[in-house]
Backbone as JSON Lines, residues from 0, in Angstrom:
{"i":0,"aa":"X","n":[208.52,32.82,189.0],"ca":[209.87,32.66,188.52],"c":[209.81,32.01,187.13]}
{"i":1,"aa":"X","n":[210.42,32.59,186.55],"ca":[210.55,32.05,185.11],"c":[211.73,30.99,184.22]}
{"i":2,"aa":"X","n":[211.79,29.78,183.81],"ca":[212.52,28.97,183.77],"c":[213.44,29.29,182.53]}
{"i":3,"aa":"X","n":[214.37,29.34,182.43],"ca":[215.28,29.85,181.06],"c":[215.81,28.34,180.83]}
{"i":4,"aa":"X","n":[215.23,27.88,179.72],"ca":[216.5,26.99,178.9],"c":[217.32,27.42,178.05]}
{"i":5,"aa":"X","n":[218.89,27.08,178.11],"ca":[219.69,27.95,176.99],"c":[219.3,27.06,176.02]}
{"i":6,"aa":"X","n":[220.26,27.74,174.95],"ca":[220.83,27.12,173.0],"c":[221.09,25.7,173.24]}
{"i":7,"aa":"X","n":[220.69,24.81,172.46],"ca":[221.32,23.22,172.54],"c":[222.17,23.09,171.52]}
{"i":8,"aa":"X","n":[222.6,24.38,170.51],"ca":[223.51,24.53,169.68],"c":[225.07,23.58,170.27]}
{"i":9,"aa":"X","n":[225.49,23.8,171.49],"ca":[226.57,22.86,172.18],"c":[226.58,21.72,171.45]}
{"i":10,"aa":"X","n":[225.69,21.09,172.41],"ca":[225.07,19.49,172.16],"c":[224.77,19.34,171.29]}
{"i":11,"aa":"X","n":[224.32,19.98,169.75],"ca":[224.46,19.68,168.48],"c":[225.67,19.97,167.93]}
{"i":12,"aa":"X","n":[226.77,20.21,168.38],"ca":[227.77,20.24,167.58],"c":[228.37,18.67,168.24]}
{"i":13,"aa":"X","n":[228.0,18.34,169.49],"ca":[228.74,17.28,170.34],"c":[228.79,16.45,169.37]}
{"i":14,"aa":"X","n":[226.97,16.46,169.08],"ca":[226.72,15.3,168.2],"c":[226.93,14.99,166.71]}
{"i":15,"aa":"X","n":[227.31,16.03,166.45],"ca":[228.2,16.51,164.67],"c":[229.47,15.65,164.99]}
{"i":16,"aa":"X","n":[230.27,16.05,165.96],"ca":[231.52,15.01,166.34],"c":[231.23,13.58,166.58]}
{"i":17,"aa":"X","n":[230.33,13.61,166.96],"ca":[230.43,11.97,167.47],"c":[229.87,11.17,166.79]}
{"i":18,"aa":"X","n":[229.62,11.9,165.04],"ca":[228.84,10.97,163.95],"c":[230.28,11.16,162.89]}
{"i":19,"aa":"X","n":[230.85,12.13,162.78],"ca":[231.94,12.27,162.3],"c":[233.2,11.31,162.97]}
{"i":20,"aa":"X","n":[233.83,10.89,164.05],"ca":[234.02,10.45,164.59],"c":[234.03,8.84,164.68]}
{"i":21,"aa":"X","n":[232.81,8.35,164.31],"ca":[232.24,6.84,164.47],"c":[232.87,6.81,162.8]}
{"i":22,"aa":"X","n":[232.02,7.41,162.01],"ca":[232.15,7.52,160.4],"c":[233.99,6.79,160.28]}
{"i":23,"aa":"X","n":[234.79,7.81,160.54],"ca":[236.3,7.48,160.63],"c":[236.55,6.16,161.64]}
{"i":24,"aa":"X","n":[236.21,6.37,162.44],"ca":[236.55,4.95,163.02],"c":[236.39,3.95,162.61]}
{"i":25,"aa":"X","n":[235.3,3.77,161.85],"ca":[234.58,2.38,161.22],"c":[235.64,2.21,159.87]}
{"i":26,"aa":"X","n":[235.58,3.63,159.07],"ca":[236.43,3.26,158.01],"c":[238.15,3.12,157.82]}
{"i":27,"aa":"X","n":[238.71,3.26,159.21],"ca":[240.11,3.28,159.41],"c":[240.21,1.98,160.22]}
{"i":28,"aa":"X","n":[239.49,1.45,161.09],"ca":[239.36,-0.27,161.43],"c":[239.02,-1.14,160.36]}
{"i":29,"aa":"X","n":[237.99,-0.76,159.51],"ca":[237.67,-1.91,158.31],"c":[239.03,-1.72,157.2]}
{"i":30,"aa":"X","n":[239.06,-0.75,157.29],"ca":[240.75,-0.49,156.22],"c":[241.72,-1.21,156.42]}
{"i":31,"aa":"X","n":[242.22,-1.08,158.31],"ca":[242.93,-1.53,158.78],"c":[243.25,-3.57,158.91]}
{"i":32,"aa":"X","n":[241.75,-4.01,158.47],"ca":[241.82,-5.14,158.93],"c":[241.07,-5.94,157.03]}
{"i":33,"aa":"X","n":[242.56,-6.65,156.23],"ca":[241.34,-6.64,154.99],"c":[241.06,-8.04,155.43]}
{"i":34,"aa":"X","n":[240.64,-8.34,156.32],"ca":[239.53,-9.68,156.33],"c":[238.31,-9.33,156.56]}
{"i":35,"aa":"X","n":[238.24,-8.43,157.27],"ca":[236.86,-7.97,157.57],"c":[235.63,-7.38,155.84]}
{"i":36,"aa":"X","n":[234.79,-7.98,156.01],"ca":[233.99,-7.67,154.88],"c":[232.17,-6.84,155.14]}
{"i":37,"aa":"X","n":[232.24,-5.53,154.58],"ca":[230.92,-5.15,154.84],"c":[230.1,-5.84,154.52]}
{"i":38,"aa":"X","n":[228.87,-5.98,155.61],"ca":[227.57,-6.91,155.38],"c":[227.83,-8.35,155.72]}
{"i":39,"aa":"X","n":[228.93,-8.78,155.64],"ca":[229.42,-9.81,155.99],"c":[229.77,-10.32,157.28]}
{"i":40,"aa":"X","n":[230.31,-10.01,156.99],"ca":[230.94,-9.77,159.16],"c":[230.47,-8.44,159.86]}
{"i":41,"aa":"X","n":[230.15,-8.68,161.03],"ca":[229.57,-7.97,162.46],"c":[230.31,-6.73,162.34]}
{"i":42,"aa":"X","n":[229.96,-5.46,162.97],"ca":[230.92,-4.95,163.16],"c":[231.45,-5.05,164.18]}
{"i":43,"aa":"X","n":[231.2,-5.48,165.45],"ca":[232.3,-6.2,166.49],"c":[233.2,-7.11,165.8]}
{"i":44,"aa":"X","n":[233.43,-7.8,165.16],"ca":[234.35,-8.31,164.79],"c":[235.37,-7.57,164.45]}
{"i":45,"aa":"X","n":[235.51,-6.16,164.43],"ca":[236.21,-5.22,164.44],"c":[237.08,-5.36,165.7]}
{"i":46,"aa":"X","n":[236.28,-5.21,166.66],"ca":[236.72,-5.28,168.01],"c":[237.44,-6.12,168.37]}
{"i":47,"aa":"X","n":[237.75,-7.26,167.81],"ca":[238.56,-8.84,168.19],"c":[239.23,-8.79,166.48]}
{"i":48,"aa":"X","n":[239.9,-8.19,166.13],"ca":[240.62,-7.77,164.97],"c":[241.88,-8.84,165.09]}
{"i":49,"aa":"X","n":[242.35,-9.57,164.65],"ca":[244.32,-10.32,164.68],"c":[244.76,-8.73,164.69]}
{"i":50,"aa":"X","n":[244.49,-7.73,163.52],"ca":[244.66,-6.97,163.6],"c":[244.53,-5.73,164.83]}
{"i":51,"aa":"X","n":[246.16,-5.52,165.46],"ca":[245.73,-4.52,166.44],"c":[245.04,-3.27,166.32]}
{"i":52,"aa":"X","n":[245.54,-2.79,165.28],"ca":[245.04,-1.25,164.69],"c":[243.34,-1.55,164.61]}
{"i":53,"aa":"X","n":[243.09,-2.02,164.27],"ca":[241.73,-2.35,163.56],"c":[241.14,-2.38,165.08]}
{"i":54,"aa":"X","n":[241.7,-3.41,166.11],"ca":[240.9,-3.92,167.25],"c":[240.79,-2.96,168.01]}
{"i":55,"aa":"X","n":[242.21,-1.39,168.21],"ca":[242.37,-0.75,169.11],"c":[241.35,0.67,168.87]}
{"i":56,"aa":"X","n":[241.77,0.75,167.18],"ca":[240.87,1.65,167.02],"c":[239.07,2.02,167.42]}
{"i":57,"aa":"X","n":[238.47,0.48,166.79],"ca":[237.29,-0.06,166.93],"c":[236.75,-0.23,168.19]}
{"i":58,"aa":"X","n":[237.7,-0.48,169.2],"ca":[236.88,-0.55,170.72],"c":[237.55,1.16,171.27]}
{"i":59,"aa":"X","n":[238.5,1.5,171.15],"ca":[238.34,3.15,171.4],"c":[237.39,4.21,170.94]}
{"i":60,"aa":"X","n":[237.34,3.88,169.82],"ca":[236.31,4.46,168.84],"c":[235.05,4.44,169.61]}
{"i":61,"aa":"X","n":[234.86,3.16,169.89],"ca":[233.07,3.09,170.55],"c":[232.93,3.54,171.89]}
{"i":62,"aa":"X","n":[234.52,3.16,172.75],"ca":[233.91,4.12,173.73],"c":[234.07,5.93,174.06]}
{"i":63,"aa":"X","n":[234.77,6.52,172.95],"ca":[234.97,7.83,172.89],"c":[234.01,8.36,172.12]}
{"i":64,"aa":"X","n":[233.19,7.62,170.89],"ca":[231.87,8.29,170.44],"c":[230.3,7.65,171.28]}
{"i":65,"aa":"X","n":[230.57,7.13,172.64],"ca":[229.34,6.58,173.55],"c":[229.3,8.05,174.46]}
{"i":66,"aa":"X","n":[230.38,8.04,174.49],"ca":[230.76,9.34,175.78],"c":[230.03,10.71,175.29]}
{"i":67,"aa":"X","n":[230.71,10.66,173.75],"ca":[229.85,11.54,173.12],"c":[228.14,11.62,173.2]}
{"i":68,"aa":"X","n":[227.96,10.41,172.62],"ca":[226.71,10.39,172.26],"c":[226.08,10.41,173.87]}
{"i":69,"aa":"X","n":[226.46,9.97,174.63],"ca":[225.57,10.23,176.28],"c":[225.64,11.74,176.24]}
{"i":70,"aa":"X","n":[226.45,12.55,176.53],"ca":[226.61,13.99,176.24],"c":[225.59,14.37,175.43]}
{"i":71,"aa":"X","n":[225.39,14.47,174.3],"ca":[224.72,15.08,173.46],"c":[223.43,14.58,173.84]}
{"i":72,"aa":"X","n":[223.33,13.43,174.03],"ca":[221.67,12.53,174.4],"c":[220.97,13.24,176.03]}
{"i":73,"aa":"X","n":[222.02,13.7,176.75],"ca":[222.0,14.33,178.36],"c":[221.17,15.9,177.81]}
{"i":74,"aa":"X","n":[222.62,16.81,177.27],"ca":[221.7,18.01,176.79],"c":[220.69,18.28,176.14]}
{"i":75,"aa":"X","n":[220.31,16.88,175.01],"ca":[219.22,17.29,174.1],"c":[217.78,17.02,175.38]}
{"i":76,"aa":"X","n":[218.2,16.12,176.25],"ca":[217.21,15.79,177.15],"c":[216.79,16.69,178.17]}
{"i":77,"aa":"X","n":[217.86,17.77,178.49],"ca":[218.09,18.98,179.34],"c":[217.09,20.09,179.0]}
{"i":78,"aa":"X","n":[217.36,20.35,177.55],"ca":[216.67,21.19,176.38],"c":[215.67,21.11,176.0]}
{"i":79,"aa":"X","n":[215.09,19.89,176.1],"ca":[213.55,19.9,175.27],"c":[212.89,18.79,176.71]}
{"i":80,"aa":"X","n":[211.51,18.93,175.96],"ca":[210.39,18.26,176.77],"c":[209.62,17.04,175.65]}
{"i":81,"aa":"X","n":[208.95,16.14,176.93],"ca":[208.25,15.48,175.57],"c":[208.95,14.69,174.94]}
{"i":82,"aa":"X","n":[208.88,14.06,173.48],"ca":[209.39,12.99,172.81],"c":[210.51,13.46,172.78]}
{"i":83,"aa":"X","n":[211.19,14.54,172.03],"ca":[212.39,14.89,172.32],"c":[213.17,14.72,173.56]}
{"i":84,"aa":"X","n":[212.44,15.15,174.53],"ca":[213.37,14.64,175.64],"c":[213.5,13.35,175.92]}
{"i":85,"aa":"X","n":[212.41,12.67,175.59],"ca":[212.64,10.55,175.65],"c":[213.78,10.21,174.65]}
{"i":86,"aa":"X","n":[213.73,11.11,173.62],"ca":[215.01,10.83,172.31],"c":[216.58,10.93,173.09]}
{"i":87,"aa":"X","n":[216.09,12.17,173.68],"ca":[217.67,12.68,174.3],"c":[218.09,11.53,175.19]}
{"i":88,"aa":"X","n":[216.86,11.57,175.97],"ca":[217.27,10.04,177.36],"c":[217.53,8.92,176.71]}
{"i":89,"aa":"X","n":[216.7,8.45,175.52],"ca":[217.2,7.45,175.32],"c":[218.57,7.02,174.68]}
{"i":90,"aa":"X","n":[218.61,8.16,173.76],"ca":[220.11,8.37,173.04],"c":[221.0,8.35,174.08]}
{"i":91,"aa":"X","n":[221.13,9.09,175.27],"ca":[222.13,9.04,176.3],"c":[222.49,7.48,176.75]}
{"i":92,"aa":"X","n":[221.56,6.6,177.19],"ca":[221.37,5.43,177.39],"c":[222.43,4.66,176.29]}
{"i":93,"aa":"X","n":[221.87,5.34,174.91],"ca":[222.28,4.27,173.95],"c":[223.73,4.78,174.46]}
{"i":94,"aa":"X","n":[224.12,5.62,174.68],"ca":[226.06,5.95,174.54],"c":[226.55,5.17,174.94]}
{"i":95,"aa":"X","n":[225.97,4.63,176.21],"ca":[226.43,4.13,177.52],"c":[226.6,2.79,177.09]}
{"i":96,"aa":"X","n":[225.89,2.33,176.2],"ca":[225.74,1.0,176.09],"c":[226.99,0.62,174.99]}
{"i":97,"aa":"X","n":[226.95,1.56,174.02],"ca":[228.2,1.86,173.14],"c":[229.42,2.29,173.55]}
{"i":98,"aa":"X","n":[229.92,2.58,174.33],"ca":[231.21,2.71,175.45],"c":[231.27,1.11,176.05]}
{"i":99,"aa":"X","n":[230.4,1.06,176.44],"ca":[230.48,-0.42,177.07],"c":[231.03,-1.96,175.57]}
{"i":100,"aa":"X","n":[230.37,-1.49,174.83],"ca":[230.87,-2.25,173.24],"c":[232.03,-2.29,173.48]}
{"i":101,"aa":"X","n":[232.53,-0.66,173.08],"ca":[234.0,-1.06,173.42],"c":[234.86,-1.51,174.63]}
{"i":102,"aa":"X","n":[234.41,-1.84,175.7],"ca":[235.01,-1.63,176.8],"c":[234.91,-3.61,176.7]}
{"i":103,"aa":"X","n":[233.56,-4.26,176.32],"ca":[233.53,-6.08,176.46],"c":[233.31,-5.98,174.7]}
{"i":104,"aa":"X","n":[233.88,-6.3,174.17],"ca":[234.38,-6.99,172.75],"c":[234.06,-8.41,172.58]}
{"i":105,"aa":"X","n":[232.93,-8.23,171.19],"ca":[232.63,-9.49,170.87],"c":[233.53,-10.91,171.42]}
{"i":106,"aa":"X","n":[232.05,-11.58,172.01],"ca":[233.21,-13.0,172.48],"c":[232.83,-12.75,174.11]}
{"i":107,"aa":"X","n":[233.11,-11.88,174.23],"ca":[232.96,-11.23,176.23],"c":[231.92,-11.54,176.46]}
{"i":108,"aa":"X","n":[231.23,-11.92,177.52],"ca":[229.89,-12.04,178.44],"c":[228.72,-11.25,177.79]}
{"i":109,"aa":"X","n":[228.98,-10.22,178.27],"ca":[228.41,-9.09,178.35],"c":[227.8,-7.84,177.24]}
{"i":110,"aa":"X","n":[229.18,-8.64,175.78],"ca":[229.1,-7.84,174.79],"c":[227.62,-7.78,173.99]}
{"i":111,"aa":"X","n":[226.87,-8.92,173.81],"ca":[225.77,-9.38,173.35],"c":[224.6,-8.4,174.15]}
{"i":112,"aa":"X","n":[224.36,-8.73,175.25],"ca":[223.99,-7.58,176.26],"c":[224.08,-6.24,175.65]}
{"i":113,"aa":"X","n":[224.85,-5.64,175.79],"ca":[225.32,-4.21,175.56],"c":[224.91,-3.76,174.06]}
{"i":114,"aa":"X","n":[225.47,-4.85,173.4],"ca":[225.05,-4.48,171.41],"c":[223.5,-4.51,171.7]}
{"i":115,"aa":"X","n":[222.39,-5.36,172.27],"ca":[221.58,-5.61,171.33],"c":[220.58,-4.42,172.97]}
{"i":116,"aa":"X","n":[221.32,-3.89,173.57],"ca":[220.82,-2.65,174.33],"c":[220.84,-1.41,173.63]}
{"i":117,"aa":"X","n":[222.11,-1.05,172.88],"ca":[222.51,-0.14,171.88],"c":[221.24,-0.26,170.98]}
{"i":118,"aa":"X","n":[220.96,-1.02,170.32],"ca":[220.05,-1.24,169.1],"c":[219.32,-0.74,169.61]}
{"i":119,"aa":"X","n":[218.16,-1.33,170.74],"ca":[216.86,-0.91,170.89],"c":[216.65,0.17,171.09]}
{"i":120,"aa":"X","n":[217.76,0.61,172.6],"ca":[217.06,2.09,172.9],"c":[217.5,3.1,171.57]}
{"i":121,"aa":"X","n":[218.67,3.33,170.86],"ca":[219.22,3.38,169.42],"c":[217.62,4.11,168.65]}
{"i":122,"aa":"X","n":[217.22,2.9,168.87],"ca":[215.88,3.06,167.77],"c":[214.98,3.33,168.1]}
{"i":123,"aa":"X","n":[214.61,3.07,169.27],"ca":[213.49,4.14,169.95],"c":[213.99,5.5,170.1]}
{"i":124,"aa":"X","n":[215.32,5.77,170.78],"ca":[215.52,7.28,170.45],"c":[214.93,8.1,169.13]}
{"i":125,"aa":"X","n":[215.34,6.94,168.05],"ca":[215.21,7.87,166.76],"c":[213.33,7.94,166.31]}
{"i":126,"aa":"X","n":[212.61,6.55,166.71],"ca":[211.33,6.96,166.62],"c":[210.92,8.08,167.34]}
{"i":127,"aa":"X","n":[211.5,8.22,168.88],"ca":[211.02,9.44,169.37],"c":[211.01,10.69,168.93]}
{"i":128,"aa":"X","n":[211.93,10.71,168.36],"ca":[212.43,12.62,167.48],"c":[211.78,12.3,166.57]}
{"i":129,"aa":"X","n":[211.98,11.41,165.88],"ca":[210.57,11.01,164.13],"c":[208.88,11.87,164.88]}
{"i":130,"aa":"X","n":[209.17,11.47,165.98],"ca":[207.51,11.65,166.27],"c":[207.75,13.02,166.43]}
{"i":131,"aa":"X","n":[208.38,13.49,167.47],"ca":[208.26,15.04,168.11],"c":[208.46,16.1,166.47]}
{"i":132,"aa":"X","n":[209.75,15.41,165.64],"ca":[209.78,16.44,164.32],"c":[208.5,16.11,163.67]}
{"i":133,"aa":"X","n":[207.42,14.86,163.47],"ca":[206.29,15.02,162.4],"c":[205.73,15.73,163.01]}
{"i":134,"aa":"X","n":[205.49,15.48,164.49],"ca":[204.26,16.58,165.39],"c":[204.19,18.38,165.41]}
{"i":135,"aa":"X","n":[206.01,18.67,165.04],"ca":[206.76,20.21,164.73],"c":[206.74,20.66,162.94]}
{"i":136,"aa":"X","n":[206.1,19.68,162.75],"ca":[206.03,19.92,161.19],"c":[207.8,19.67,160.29]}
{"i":137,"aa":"X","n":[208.95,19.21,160.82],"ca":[209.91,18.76,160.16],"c":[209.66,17.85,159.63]}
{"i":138,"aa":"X","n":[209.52,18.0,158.79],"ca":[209.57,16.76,157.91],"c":[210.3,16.1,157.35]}
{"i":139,"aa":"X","n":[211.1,16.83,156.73],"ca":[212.58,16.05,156.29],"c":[213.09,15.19,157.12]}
{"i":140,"aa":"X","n":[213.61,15.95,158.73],"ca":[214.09,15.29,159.88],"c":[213.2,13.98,160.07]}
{"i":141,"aa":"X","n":[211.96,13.82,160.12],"ca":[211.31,12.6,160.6],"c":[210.86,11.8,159.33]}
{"i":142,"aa":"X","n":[211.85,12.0,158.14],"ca":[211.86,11.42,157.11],"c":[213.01,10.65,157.23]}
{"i":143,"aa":"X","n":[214.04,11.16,158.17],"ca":[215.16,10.17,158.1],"c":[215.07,9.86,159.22]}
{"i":144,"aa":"X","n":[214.37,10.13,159.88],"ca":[213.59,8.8,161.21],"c":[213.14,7.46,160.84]}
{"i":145,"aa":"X","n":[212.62,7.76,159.41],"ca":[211.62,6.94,159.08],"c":[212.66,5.86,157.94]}
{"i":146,"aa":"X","n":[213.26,6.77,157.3],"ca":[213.97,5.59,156.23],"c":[215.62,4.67,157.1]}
{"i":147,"aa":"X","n":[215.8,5.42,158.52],"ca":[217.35,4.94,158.82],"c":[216.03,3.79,159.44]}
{"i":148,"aa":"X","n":[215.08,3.68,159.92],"ca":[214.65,2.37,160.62],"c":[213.73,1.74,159.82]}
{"i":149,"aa":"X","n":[213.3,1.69,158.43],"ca":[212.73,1.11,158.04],"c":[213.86,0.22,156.91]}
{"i":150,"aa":"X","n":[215.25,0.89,156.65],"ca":[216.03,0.82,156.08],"c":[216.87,-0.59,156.71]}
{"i":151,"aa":"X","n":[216.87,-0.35,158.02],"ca":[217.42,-1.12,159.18],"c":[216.55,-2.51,159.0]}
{"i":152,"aa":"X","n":[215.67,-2.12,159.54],"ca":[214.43,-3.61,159.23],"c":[214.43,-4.17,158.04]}
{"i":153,"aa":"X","n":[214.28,-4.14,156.79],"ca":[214.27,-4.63,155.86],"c":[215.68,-5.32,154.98]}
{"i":154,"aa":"X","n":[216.9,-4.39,155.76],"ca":[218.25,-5.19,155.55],"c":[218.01,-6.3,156.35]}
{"i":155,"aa":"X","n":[218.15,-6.33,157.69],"ca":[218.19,-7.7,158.31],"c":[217.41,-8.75,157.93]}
{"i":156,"aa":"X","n":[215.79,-8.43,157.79],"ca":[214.93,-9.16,157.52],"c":[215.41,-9.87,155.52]}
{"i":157,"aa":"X","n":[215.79,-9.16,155.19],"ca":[215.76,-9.59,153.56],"c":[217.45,-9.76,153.14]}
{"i":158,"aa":"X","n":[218.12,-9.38,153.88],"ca":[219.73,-9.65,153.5],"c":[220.04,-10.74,154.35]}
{"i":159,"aa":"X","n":[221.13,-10.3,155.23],"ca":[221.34,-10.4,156.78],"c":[221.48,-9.5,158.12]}
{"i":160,"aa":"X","n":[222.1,-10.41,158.94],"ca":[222.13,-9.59,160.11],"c":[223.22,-8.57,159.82]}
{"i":161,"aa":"X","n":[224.28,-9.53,159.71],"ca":[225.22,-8.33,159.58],"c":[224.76,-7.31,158.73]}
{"i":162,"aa":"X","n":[224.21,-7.59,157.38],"ca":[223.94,-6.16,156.39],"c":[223.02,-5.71,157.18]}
{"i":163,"aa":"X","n":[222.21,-5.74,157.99],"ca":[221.33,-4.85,158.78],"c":[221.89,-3.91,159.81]}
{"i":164,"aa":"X","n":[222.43,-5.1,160.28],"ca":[223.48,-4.42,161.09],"c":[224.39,-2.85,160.7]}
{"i":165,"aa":"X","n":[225.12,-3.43,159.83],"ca":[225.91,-2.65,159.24],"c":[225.24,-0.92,158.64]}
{"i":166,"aa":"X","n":[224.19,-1.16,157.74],"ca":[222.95,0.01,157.06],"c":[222.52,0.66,158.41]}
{"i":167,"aa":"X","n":[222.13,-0.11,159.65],"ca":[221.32,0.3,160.56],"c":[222.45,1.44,161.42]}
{"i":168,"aa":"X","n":[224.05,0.76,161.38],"ca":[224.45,1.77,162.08],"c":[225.16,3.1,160.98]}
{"i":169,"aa":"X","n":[224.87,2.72,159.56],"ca":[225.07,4.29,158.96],"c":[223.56,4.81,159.13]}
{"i":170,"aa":"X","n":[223.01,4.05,159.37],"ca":[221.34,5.56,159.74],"c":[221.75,5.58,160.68]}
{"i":171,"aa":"X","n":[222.16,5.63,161.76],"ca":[222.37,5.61,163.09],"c":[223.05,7.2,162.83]}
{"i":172,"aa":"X","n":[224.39,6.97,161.98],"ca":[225.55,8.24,161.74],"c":[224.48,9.24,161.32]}
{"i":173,"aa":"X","n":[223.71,8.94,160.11],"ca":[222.95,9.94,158.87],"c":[221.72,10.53,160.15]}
{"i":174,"aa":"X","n":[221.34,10.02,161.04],"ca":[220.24,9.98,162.12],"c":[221.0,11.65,162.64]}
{"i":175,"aa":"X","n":[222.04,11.03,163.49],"ca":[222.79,11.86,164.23],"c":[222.98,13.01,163.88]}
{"i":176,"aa":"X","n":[223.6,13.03,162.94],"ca":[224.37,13.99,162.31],"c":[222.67,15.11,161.76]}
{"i":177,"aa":"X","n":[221.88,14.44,161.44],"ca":[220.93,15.31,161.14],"c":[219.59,15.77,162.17]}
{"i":178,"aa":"X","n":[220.08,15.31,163.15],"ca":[219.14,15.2,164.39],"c":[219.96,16.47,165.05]}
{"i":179,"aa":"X","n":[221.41,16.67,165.15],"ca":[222.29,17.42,165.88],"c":[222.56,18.56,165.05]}
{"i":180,"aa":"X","n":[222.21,18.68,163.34],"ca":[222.38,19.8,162.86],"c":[220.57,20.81,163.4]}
{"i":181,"aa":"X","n":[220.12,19.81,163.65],"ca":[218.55,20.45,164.25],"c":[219.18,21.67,165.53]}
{"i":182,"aa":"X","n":[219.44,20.56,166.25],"ca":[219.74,21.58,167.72],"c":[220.65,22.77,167.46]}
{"i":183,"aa":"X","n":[221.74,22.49,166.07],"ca":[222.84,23.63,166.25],"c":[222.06,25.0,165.71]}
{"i":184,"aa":"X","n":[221.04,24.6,164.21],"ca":[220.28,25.48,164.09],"c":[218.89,25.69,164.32]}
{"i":185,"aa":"X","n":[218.64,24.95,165.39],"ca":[217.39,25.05,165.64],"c":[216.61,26.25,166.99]}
């Protein structure tokens, strides 16, 4: 019997939305709220906004692009074998943990938990596809494996947290978005 995997073209468009998606959210909560300052402040502090718009957007936002990103992290894991599939699992993981962001908002128990769960598996997802695209000969792709987490490390370590923070989750978007144009044309 012979095993058919379909197109992961789906699940790369999921994940086209759910980097598009975060992108607007971040910049219609930081808009929404002018105390908030990039690099400066967390981006949970989004989440506990005076500002409602800012607070409602920012914790909806995270848990409607987690949902996403588990989705897209489920099929890419469905679809491929190998590091790719540890990328997909782990990316799914990370969603979960990012739904949950929004769901306990800086200050909550739990939120600390959940953010600094997001990060790791986050970044092991993306070393994983770095590896499976150098091993497939992409290079470009495991070029922005390589600069969204080396980019990440060297903000925190030489700025701050928050600016690490902050850089680490636009590689996170620039990650996505170019990890998911893989699957649509890949």
């Amino acid at each position: 019997m012979t095993e058919v995997k379909h197109s992961a073209a789906g699940f790369g468009a999921i994940g086209i939305f759910a980097a598009l998606i975060f992108s607007v959210v971040w910049v219609v909560a930081a808009s929404a709220d002018p105390s908030w300052t990039f690099g400066s402040d967390a981006l949970s502090d989004l989440g506990v906004s005076k500002v409602d718009t800012a607070k409602n957007v920012f914790n909806y936002g995270c848990m409607i692009t987690g949902v996403l990103l588990l989705i897209y992290g489920a099929g890419k894991a469905y679809r491929f074998d190998g590091a790719e599939c540890a990328s997909g699992t782990l990316a799914a993981l990370a969603g979960i943990c990012l739904a949950l962001i929004g769901v306990f908002p800086s200050g909550e128990k739990l939120h600390i938990l959940f953010a600094l769960l997001f990060f790791v598996l986050i970044a092991f997802a993306i070393l994983s596809a770095g590896y499976a695209d150098s091993k497939a000969g992409r290079l470009l792709n495991a070029a922005v494996c390589a600069c969204v987490l080396t980019a990440a490390i060297i903000s925190i370590a030489a700025v701050s947290v928050p600016m690490g923070e902050a850089i680490g989750v636009a590689g996170c978007i620039a990650w996505m978005f170019t990890d998911s144009l893989k699957l649509v044309f890949g």
